[in-house]
C-alpha positions in Angstrom: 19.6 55.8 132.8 21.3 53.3 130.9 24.8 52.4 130.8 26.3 51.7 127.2 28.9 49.0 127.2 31.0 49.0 124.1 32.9 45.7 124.0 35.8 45.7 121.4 36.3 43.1 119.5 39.9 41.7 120.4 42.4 42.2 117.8 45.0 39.4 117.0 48.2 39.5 118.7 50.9 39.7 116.1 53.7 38.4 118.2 51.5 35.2 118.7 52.1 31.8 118.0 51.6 31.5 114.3 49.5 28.3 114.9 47.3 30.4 117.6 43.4 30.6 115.8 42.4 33.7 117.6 38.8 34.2 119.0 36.0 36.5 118.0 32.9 37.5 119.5 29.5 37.5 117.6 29.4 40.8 116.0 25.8 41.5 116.1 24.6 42.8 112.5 20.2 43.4 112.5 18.9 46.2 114.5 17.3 44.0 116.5 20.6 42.3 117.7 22.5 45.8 117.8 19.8 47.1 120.3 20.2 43.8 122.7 23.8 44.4 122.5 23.6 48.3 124.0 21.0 46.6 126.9 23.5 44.1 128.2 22.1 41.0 126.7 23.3 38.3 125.3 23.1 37.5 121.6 22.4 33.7 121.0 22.4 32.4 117.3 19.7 30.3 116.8 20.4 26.7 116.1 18.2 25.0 113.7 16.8 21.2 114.5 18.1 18.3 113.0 15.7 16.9 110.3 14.8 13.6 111.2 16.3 10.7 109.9 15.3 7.1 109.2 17.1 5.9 112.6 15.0 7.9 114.8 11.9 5.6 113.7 11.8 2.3 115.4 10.5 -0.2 113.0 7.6 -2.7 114.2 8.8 -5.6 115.4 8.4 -8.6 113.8 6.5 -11.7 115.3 8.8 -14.0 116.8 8.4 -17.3 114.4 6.8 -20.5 116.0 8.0 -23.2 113.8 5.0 -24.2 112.5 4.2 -24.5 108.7 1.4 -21.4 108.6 4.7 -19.3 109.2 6.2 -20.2 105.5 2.7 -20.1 103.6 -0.5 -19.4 104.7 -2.3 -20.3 101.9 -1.8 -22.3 99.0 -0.1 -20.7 96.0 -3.2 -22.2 93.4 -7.0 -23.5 94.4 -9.8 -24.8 92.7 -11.2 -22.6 90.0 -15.0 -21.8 91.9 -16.4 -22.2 88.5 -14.2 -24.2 86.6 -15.2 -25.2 83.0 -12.7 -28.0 81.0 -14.7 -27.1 77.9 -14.3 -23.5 78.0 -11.0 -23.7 78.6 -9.9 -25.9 75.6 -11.6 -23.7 73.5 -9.6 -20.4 74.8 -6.1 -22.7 74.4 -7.3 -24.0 71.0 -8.1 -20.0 70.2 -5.1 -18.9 71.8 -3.1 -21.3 68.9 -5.0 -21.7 65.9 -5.2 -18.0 64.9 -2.1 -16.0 63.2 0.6 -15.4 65.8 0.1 -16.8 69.5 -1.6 -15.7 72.4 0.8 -16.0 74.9 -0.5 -14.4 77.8 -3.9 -16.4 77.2 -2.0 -19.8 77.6 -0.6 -18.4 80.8 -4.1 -17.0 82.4 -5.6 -20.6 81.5 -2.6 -23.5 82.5 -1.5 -21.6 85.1 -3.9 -20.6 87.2 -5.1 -24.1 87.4 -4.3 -27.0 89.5 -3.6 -30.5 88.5 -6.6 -32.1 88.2 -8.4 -29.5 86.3 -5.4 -29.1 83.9 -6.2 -33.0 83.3 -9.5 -32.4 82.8 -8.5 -29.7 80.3 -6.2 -32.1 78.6 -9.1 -34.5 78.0 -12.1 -31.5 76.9 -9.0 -30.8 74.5 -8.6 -34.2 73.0 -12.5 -34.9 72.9 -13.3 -31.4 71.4 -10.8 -31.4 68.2 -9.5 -34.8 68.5 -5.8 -33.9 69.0 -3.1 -33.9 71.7 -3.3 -30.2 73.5 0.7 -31.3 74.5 1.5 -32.1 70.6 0.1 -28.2 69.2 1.6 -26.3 72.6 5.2 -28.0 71.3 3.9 -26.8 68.0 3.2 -23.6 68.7 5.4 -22.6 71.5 9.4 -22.3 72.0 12.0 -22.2 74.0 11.7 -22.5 78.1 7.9 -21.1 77.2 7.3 -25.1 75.8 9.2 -26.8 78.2 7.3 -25.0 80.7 3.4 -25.3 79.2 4.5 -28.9 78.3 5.1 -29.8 81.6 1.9 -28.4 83.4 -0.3 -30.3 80.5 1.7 -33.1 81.2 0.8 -36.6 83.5 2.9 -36.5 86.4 4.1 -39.5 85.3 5.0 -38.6 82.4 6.4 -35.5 83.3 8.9 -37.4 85.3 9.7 -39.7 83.0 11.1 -36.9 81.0 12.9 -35.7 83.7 14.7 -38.7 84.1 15.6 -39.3 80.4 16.7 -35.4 79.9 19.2 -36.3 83.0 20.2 -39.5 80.8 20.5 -38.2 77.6 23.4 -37.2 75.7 27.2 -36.7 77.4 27.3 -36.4 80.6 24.4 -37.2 83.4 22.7 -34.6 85.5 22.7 -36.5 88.6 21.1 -33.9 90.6 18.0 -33.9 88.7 17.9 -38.0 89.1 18.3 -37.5 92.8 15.5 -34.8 92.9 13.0 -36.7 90.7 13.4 -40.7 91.7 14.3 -40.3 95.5 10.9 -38.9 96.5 9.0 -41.9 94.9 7.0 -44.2 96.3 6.9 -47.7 94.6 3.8 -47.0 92.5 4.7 -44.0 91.1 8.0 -45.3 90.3 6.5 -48.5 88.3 4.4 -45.4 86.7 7.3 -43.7 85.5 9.0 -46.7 83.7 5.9 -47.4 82.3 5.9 -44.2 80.6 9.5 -43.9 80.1 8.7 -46.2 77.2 7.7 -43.6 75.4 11.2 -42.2 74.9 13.4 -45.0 75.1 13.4 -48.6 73.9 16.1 -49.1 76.2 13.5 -48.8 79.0 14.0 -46.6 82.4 15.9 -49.0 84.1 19.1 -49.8 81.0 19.2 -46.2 80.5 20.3 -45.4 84.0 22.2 -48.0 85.1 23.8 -47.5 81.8 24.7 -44.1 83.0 25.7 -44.3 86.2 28.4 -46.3 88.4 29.7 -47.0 91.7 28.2 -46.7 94.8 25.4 -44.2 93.9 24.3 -46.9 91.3 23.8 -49.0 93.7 21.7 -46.9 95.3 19.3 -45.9 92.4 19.2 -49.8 91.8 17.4 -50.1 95.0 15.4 -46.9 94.5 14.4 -48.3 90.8 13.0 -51.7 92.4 10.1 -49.9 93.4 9.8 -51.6 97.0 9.1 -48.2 98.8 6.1 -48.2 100.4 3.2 -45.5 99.7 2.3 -42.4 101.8 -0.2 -44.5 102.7 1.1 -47.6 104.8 1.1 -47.4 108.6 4.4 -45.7 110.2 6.3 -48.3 112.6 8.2 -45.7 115.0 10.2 -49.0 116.0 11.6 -50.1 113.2 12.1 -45.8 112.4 14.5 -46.5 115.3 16.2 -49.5 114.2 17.1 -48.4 111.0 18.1 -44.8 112.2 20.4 -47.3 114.9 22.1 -49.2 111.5 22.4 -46.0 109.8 24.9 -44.9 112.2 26.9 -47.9 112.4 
């Protein structure tokens, strides 16, 4: 024999507080439900799971950096060509040119994906082959920051810097930055190189055409820079004399 329990569901008091949420109890609507209900049990409503989310995942961690160099780049950003051809690729550029419009993507598959010394080697298989400058029909043929930037991978470093130096000279005002960046890292050699080359552009020569632009202190400085007494990468390190002038520096 069962025993039906009928629980009624409370009915708000109307002389209650008028802020007073009254209560209810789960009215149990499927058949299911209603039957549980007449037993005496408990009615639970089910409670779905929370998706997961993007915090729950604990990422990798990442290798604890070890100050060495591998860390920034493992390999070099451009190698050798394995079968590198000068000729072959002077006649691609000189294709890439001499036909109606111009084939930019093949300039940038060939001078780009080439290192220094091959690009020189292209340079010359260019000259030899049509007996012309490649750097005289890219300027030709090319615009924009597209010409500055094939000019300056066809270019002798040399030469390349030389230009640097005179675009930072040239016109009003002087893009010390770019003087800093370009004659600061060079040894004694390469700076004689540069002048040599800066001849090219200037008849005042490297030397007039900064000091002509320039003043002060950080004249002086370039003055010294310009003389071309820095030693190559080559010469000896003396650790002691590292120490002394580090010692005068901070005097």
């Amino acid at each position: 024999t069962h025993t039906h329990t009928h629980t009624p569901t409370p009915t708000p008091n109307p002389h209650s507080h008028p802020h007073t949420t009254p209560t209810y109890t789960h009215t149990p609507h499927t058949l299911a439900e209603r039957k549980k209900t007449e037993m005496g049990c408990s009615v639970s409503t089910p409670v779905a799971e929370a998706a997961p989310t993007d915090a729950d995942a604990t990422p990798p961690a990442a290798p604890a950096p070890t100050g060495k160099f591998t860390d920034l780049a493992a390999e070099p950003v451009r190698v050798p060509q394995a079968k590198f051809d000068a000729k072959a690729d002077a006649t691609r550029l000189r294709k890439a040119m001499h036909r109606p419009g111009t084939n930019e993507a093949k300039l940038i598959d060939v001078l780009c994906k080439r290192v220094y010394l091959e690009r020189r080697a292209i340079v010359a298989a260019y000259d030899q082959a049509y007996n012309c400058d490649l750097l005289h029909d890219i300027r030709n043929d090319t615009s924009l920051n597209f010409k500055h930037l094939l000019s300056a991978l066809v270019m002798a470093d040399s030469e390349r810097e030389a230009a640097f130096v005179y675009d930072a000279v040239k016109g009003l005002g002087t893009d010390n930055t770019l003087l800093i960046n370009v004659l600061f890292s060079k040894t004694g050699e390469q700076i004689r190189l540069m002048t040599h080359e800066y001849t090219a552009l200037s008849s005042n020569g490297l030397f007039s055409d900064v000091m002509g632009d320039t003043s002060g202190d950080f004249q002086q400085l370039l003055r010294a820079v310009l003389a071309g007494d820095r030693p190559d990468d080559a010469t000896p390190r003396d650790d002691h004399a590292a120490q002394a002038d580090a010692k005068a520096l901070y005097k």
